[in-house]
C-alpha positions in Angstrom: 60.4 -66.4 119.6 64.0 -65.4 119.4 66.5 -67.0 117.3 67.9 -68.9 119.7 65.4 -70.9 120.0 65.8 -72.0 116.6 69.4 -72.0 115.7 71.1 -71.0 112.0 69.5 -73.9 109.8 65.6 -73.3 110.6 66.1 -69.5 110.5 67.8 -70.4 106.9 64.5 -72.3 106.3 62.2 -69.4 107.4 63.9 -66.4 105.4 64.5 -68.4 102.0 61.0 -68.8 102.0 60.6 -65.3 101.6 62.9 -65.2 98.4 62.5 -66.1 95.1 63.3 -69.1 93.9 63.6 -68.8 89.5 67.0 -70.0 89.2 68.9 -73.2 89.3 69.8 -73.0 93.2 68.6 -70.5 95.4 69.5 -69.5 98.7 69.6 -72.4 101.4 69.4 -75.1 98.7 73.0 -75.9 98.8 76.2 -74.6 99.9 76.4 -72.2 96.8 74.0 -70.5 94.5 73.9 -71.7 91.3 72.8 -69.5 88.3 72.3 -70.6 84.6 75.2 -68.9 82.6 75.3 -70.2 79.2 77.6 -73.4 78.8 78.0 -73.3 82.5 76.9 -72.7 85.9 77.6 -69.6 87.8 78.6 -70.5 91.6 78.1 -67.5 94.2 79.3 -68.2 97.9 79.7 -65.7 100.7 80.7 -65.8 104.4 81.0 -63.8 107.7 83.6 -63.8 110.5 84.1 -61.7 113.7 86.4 -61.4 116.0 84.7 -62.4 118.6 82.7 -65.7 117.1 85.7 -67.1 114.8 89.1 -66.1 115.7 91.2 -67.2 119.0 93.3 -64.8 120.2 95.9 -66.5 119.5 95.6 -66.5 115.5 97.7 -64.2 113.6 96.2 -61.8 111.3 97.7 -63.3 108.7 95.7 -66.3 110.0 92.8 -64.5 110.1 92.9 -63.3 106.3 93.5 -66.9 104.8 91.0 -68.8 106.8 88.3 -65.5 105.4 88.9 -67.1 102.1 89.4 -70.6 102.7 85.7 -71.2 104.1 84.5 -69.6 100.8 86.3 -71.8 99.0 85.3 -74.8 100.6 81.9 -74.0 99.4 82.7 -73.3 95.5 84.3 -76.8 96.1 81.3 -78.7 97.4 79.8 -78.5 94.4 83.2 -79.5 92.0 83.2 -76.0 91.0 86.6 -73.9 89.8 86.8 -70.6 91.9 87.5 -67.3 89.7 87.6 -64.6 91.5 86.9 -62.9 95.5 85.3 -59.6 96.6 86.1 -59.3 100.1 84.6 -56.5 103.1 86.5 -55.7 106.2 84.7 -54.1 109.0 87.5 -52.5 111.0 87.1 -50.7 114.7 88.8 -47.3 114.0 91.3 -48.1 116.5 93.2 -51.1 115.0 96.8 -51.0 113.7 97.5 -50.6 110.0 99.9 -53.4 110.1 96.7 -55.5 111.6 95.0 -55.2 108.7 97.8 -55.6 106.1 98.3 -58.7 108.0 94.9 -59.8 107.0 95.1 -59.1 103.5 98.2 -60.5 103.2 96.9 -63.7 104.4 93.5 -63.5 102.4 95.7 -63.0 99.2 98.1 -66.0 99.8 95.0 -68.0 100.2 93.8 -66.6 96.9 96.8 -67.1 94.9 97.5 -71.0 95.8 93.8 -71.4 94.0 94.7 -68.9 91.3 92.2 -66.8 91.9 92.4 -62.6 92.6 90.8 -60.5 94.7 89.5 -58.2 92.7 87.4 -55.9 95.1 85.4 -55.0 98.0 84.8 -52.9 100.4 85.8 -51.3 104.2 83.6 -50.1 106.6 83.8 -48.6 110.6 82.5 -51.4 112.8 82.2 -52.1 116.2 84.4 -55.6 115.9 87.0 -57.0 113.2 84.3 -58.2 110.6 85.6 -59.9 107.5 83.1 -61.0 104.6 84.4 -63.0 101.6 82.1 -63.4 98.0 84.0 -65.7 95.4 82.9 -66.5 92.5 83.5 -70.0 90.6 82.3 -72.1 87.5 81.6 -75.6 86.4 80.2 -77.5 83.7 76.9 -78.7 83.6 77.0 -82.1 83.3 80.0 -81.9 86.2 77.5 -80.2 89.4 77.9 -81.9 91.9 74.8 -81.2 95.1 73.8 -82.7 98.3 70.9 -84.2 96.5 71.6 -87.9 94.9 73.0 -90.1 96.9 71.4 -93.4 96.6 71.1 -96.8 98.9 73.9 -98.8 98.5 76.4 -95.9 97.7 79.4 -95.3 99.9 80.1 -92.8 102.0 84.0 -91.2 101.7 85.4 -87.5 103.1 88.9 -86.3 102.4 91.5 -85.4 104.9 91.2 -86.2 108.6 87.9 -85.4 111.2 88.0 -83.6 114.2 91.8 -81.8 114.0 90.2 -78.7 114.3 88.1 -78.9 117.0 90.9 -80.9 118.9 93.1 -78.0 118.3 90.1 -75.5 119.4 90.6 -77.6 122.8 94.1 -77.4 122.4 94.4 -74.1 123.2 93.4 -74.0 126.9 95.5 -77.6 127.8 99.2 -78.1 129.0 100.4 -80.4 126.0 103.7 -81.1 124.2 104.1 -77.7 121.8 104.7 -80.3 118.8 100.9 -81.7 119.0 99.4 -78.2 120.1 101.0 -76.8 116.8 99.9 -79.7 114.2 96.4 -79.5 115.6 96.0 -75.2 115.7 97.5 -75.3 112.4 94.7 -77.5 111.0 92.1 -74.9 113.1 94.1 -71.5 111.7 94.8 -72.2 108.1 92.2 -75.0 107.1 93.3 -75.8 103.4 90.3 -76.2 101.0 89.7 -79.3 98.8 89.1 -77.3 95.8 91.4 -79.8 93.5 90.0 -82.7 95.0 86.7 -81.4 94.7 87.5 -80.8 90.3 88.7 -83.8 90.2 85.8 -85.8 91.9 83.6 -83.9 89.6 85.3 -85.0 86.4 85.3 -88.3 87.2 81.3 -88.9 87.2 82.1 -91.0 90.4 80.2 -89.2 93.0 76.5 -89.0 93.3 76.7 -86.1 95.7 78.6 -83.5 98.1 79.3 -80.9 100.6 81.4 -79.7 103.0 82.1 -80.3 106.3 82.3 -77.3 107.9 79.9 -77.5 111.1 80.6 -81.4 111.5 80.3 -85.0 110.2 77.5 -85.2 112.2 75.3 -82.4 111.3 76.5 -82.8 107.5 75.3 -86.2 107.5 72.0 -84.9 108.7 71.6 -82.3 105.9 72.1 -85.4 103.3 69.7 -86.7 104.6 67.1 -84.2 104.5 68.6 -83.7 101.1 68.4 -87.8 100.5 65.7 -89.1 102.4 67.8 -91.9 103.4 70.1 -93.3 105.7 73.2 -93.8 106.7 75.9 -96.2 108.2 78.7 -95.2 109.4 82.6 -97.6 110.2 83.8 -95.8 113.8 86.7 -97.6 113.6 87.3 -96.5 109.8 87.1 -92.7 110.8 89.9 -91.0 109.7 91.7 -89.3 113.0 95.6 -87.3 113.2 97.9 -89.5 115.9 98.0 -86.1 117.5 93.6 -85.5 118.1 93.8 -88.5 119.9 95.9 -86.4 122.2 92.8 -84.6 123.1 90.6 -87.5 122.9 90.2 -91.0 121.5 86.5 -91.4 121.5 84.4 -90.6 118.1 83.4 -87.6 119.8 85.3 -85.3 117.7 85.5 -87.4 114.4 81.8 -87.2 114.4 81.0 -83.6 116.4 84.2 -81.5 116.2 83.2 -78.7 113.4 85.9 -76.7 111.6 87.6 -79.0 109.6 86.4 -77.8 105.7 86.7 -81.3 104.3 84.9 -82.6 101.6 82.0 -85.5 102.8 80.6 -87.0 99.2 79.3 -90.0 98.2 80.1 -92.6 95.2 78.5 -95.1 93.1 80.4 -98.8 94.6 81.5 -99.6 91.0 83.2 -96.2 90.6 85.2 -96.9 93.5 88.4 -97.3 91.7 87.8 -94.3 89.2 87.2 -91.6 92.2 90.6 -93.5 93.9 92.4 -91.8 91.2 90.5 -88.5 91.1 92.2 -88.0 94.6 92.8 -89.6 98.5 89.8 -90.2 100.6 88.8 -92.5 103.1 85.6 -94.9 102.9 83.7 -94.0 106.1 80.2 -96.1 105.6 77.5 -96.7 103.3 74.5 -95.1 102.1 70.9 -97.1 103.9 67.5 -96.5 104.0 67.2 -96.5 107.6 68.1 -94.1 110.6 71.7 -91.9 110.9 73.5 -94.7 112.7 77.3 -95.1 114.0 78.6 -98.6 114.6 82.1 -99.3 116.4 83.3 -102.4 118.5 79.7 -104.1 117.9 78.1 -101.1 119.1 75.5 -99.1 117.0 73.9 -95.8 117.9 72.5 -92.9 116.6 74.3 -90.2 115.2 73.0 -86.9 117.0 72.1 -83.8 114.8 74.5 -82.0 116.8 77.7 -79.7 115.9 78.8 -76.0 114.6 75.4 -74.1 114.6 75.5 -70.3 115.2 72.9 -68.7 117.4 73.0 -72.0 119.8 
């Protein structure tokens, strides 16, 4: 069997059964790890990019550097955590121009400074592609950890920003459209912009009953919930949030629900906290929490959300 066959989340499955598992959060359990460390919890994230897999041609090295931190981020904000500090390893071919990889770095640090966090490390190496691996480091109380486990029936179901900009702006690329939309949307895909704040705040509010990021999908996250959950979900198709310029590209719910890319935060809340997480930050109700299948409903029509999206190896 090859893992192809597979795809990324069952080979997660297979090898973090093969690790220990004496902490708080182990490997696979959530989108960080998360290690008892004294009045708080210790989050550890990390991430791998390649040239080849994860950045156009058209992206700017500058691009490249911030969006290496950014998808880190978006992790240590899943789970209402405050990022510290980032370790990052570039593997560089031996042939690429050292204003490349200042570029890079430039663009990793920028990200790094709008969260006040340094890098304070890391590593490079000779490899065979542009290779760019991001560790950071973050912290949150204990009574403030926010997972994918604890959503209940009857909560609702809220993300932040907009759905499917970055997959639009992945399509984007190879279409004829005004330079105006084309921008706005590749922006959103080049320098995705973490909801770390959003994220703290959520988690200080005690109004959400779970989290995690977005990063492969509404779609597929909705389906790790509710493996998470056991439980259902029902979700507004008209209520969606979408940028004027996706539906450019398209104005089905094909890429609210399957575009992947976007690094927004999808969470739940309890309905009588609704107000309290309105001022913790924007958001847009999407559906409720059910005990019953993963189901989309729009003009009177309800269907099944597919577990389909982002997934390497496939």
């Amino acid at each position: 069997m090859k893992i192809r066959d597979i795809g990324e989340r069952a080979l997660i499955d297979r090898l973090t059964k093969l690790l220990p598992h004496d902490i708080v959060l182990g490997a696979g359990e959530d989108d960080c790890a998360v290690l008892d460390y004294g009045d708080e919890y210790l989050l550890i994230t990390t991430d791998m990019l390649h040239q080849s897999t994860d950045f156009p041609d058209e992206m700017a090295p500058w691009q490249m550097g911030w969006m290496s931190v950014a998808v880190s981020l978006s992790d240590i904000a899943a789970m209402g955590g405050r990022p510290f500090a980032t370790v990052a390893a570039l593997g560089l071919p031996d042939d690429v121009e050292i204003a490349f990889v200042e570029g890079i770095v430039k663009g990793m640090n920028a990200c790094a400074k709008k969260f006040d966090i340094p890098i304070v490390g890391g590593d490079t190496d000779e490899h065979d592609e542009l290779t760019i691996v991001c560790t950071i480091l973050g912290s949150v109380k204990k009574d403030e950890l926010l997972r994918r486990k604890g959503a209940q029936k009857g909560d609702l179901v809220c993300v932040t920003g907009e759905l499917g900009t970055a997959e639009a702006g992945l399509r984007a690329l190879k279409m004829d459209i005004q330079p105006n939309v084309k921008h706005a949307l590749t922006k959103k895909l080049f320098e995705p912009q973490p909801r770390v704040n959003e994220a703290i705040a959520l988690a200080t509010s005690d109004a959400a009953t779970s989290m995690m990021d977005i990063s492969d999908g509404l779609a597929l996250s909705l389906h790790d919930l509710n493996k998470a959950n056991n439980i259902g979900f029902l979700i507004y198709g008209d209520k969606l949030p979408v940028l004027d310029e996706t539906k450019v590209i398209s104005t089905g719910l094909d890429l609210p629900l399957y575009g992947a890319g976007d690094f927004e935060l999808l969470f739940t809340i309890k309905p009588n906290a609704l107000e309290r997480a309105r001022k913790a930050c924007q958001f847009t109700v999407i559906g409720e929490v059910t005990s019953g299948d993963i189901l989309v409903k729009k003009d009177d029509v309800t269907e099944k959300i597919e577990a389909k999206g982002y997934e390497h190896f496939r």
